[in-house]
N, C-alpha and C positions, 0 to 999 in steps of 0.2 A: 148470823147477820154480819156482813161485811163493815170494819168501824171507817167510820169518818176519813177524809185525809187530815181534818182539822185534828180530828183526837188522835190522829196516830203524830201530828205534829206538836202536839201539846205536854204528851206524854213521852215522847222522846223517842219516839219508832223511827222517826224524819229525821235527818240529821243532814241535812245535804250539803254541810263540807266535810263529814266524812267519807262520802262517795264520792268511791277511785274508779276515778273514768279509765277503762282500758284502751292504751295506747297504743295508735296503728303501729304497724312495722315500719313504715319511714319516720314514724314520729320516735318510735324507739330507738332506730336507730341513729339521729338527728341527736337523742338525748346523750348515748351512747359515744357519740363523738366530742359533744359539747365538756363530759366529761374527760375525755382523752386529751383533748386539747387542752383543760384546763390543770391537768398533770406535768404535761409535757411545758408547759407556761412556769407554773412553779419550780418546775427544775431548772430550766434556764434562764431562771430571773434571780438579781443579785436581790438583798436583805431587801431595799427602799422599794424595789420593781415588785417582790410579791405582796409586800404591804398597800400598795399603789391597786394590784390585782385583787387582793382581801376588801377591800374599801370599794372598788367597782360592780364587785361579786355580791355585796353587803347592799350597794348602792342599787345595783340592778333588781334583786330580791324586793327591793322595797317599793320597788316604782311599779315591778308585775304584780305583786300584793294589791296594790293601792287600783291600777288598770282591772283586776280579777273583781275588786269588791264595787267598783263604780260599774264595773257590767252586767253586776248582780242587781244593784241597786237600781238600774235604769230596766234590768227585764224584768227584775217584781214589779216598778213600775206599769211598763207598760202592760204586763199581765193585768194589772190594778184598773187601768183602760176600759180591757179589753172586759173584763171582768165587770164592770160598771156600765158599758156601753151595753151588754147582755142583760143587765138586770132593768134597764131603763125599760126595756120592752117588757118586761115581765109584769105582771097582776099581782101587786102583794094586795093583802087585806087588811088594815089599819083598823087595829080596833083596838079602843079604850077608854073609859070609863067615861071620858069626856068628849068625846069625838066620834065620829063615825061619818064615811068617807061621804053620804049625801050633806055633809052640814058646811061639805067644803066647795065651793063652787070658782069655775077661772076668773071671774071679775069681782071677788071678794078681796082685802087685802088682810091682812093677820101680820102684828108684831110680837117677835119674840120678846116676852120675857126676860131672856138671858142676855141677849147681846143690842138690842133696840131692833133690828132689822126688820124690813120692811121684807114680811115673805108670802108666796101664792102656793109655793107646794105644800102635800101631807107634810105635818109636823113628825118630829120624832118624841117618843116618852121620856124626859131627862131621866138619867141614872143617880141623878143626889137626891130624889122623893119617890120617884115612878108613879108620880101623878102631873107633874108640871109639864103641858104640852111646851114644844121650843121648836123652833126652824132646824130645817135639816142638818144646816152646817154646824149648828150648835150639838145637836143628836152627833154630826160624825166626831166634833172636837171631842166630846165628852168619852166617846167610846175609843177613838183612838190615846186619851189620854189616860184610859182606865189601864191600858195594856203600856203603860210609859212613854209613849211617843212625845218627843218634847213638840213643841209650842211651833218653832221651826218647819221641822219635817209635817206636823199636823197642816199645815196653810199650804205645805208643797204639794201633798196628797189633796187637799180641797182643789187646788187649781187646776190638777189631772184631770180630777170627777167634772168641775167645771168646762175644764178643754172639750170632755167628751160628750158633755152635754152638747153643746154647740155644735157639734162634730155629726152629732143624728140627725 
């Protein structure tokens, strides 16, 4: 049986900043240059000029670091969308001990619980009894919190799943 991608990311099979994208031959050669030039720079620069060169070099590094990780962060995002917009359609089956999906009806209202809100969708099963039904957003807090997600990045994903709600 073929495992999961989740369990092959959990357990450390995934590692996707250690894969090394193979680089075309213009891009090789582009790097190949980059590096020639930056030889050819330090030899004919006095003591202040390569230090000046080191510090830009230092300085550039950090700003394509920082561009690499925000376009990481914006494509798991949007994967998180696209990923969310897909399961909106889908049939899950809600069942638990206290619920079951005819007792929920679209002109009922239901307050969570956990955060006062006023909610119409299935509930989710809190994670601190696994019996306390709670509103969805409260179910994604609790579960993205379970996995360390701070408090921040938690509301920024809520507002995704919301974008995409409204978006179908």
């Amino acid at each position: 049986m073929e495992e999961d991608i989740i369990d092959q990311l959990y357990f450390g099979r995934i590692v996707p900043w250690e894969r090394q994208v193979e680089k075309p031959p213009e891009i090789e050669q582009c790097s190949d240059q980059v590096c020639e030039d930056i030889e050819c720079l330090q030899k004919s620069l006095d003591e202040v000029g390569k230090k000046v060169l080191e510090r830009f070099l230092d300085n550039n590094s950090e700003v394509e670091q920082f561009q690499v990780k925000e376009s990481f962060k914006y494509g798991f995002r949007l994967g998180m969308q696209l990923a969310a917009a897909g399961l909106e359609k889908s049939t899950i089956n809600m069942e638990s001990s206290n619920w079951r999906g005819n007792d929920m009806d679209n002109t009922s209202t239901y307050i969570c619980p956990r955060c006062g809100q006023t909610y119409y969708e299935p509930p989710a099963l809190s994670r601190e009894d696994n019996q306390t039904l709670i509103c969805p957003d409260c179910g994604t807090r609790e579960a993205l919190e379970s996995i360390g997600v701070d408090r921040k990045e938690q509301e920024e994903i809520l507002a995704i799943i919301h974008q995409s709600r409204r978006n179908l």
